[in-house]
C-alpha positions in Angstrom: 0.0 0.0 0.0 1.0 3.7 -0.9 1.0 6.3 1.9 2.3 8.7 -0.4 -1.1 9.4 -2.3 -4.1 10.2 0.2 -7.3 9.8 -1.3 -9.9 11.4 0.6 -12.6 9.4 1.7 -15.9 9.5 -0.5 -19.2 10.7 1.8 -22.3 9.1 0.6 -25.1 11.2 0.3 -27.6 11.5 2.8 -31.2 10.8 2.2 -33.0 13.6 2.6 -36.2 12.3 4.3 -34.7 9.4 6.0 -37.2 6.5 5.5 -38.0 2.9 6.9 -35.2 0.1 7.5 -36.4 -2.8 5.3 -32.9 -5.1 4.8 -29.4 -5.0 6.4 -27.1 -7.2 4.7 -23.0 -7.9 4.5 -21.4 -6.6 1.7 -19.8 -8.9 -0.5 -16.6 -7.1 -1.0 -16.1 -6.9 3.0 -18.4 -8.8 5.6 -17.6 -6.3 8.0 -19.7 -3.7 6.5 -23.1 -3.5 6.5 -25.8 -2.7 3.2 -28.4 -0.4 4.6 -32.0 0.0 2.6 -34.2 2.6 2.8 -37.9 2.1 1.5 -37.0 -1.1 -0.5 -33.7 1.1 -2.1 -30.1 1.0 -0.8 -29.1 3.8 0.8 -25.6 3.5 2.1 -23.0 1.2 3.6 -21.5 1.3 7.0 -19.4 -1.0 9.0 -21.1 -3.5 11.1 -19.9 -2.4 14.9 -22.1 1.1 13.8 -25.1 -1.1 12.9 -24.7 -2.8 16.4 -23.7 0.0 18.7 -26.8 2.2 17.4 -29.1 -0.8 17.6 -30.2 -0.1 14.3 -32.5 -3.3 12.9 -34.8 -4.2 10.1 -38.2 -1.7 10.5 -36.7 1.1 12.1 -37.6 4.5 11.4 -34.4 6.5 10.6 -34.7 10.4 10.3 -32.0 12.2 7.8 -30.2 13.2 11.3 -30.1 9.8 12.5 -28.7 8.8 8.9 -25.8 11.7 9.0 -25.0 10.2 12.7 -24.6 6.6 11.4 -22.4 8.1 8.6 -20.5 10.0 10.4 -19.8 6.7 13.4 -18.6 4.8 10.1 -16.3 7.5 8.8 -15.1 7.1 12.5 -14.4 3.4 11.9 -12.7 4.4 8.5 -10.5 7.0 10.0 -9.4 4.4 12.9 -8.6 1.8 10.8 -6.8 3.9 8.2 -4.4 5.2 10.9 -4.1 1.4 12.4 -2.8 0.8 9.0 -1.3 3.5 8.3 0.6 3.4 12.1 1.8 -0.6 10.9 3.8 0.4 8.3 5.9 2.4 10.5 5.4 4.2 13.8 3.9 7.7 13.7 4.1 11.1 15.6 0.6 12.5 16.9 1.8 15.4 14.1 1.5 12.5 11.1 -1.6 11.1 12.1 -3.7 14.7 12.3 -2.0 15.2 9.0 -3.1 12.3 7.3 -6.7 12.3 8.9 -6.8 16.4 7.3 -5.6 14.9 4.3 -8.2 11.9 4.3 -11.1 14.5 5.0 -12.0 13.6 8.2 -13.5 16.3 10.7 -11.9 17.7 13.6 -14.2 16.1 16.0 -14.0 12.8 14.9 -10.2 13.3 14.3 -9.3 14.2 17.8 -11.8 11.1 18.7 -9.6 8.9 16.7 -6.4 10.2 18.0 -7.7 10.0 21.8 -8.6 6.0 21.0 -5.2 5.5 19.5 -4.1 7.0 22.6 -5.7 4.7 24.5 -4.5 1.8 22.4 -0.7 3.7 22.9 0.0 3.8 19.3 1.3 7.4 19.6 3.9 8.3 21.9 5.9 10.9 20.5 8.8 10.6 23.3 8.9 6.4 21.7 9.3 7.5 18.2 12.2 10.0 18.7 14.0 7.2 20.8 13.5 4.4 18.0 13.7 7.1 14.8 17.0 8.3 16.3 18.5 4.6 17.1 17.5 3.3 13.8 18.7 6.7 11.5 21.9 6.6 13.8 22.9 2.7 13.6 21.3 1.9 9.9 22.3 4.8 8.1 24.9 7.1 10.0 23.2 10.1 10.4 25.0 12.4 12.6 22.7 14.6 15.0 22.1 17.4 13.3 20.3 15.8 10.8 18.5 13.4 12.6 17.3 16.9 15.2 15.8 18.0 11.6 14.4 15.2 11.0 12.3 14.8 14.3 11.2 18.3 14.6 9.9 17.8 10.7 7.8 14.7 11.6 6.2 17.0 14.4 8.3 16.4 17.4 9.4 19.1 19.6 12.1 20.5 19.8 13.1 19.8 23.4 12.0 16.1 22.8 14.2 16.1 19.5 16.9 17.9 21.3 16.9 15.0 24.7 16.6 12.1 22.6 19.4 12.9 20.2 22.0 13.7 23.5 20.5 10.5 25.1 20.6 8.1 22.3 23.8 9.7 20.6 26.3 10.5 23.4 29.1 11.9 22.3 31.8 9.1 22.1 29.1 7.4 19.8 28.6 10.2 17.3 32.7 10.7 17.1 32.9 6.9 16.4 30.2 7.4 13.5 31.9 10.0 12.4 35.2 8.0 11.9 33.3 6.0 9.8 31.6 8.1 8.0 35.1 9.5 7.1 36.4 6.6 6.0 33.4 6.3 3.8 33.8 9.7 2.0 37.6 9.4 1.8 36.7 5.9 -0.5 33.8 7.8 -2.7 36.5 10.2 -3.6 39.8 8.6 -3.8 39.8 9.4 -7.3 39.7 13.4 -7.1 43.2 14.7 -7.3 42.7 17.8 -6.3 43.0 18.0 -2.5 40.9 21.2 -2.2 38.5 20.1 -3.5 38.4 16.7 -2.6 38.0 18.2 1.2 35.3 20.4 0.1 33.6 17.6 -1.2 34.1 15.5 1.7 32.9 18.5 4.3 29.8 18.7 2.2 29.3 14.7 2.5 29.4 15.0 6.0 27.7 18.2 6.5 24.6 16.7 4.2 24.5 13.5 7.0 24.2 15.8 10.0 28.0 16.4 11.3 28.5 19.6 13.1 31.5 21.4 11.0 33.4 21.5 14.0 33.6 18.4 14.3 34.6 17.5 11.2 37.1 19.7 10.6 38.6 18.5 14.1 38.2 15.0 12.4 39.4 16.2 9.1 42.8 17.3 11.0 43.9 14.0 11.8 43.6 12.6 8.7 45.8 12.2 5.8 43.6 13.5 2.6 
């Protein structure tokens, strides 16, 4: 599944008059959601927890406002398993699931209902995610802090969160190790540039673009033969 492209979710309409239950019956595509007729027609689908939870049965007399309320409990259920989904692929900051509840269409009030249950769940912890983003971006790819600060604070973290986790889960000894590597990497991807100016040039820029502080570097960059 893409999480890149965010289709907003398509509201049926509502029928105008309401009218008179006569069949509820499981949708072929997905048993979990419920066909609801209206006078003998369909009307619209919803999942099957909002046909429970509203008691709504065969012969019942649904106004247009009851009709809106049971469309608006399934675009609930939509929205919650959308960000269940969506949270699976990877963890998320509270900042990434309002964003992609916005970008799915759903309204404040049912958003901030979502994001309370998912609380409740404790699928979003913002403090968890800057701890295992920063491990992972540190150990798997070598980002240096700086970077991975930018990174955090763009995913909706805050600043003094970002700014904690990266001096807890990057002490200083760690990110000089890193560094060393990181080094060693860049002094391979241009052992073919002859001219030394520029070779170090290219090299700062390597290591400024992973999240070194220059200072380091260049401290780094002095104990090396080039």
């Amino acid at each position: 599944m893409s999480f890149n492209r965010v289709k907003p979710f398509e509201m049926p309409d509502i029928p105008e008059n309401g009218g008179t239950v006569t069949s509820l019956s499981a949708q072929k595509k997905d048993a979990n959601r419920c066909s609801i007729f209206l006078n003998g027609k369909y009307a619209f689908g919803v999942h099957m927890d909002v046909v429970l939870n509203q008691g709504t049965q065969k012969g019942m007399e649904l106004s247009a406002e009851q009709c809106a309320e049971l469309i608006q409990e399934d675009l609930y259920f939509k929205g919650l398993k959308r960000c269940l989904d969506f949270i699976n692929y990877r963890p998320r900051t509270r900042k990434e699931i309002t964003s992609r509840l916005e970008q799915l269409g759903i309204p404040t009030d049912l958003a901030d209902r979502i994001c309370a249950r998912l609380d409740e769940l404790g699928y979003i912890d913002d403090q968890m995610f800057a701890e295992q983003w920063s491990a992972s971006r540190f150990r798997s790819k070598g980002f240096g802090p700086v970077r991975i600060k930018q990174e955090l604070i763009q995913k909706g973290i805050s600043v003094s969160i970002a700014e904690a986790t990266v001096l807890d889960v990057m002490p200083e000894s760690k990110i000089q190790a890193q560094l060393r590597n990181q080094l060693d990497l860049a002094l391979r991807r241009y052992r073919k540039e002859a001219d030394p100016s520029v070779k170090k040039r290219k090299i700062i820029q390597f290591l400024g673009r992973r999240g070194y502080p220059s200072a380091s570097i260049l401290a780094e960059l002095a104990n090396r033969k080039l």
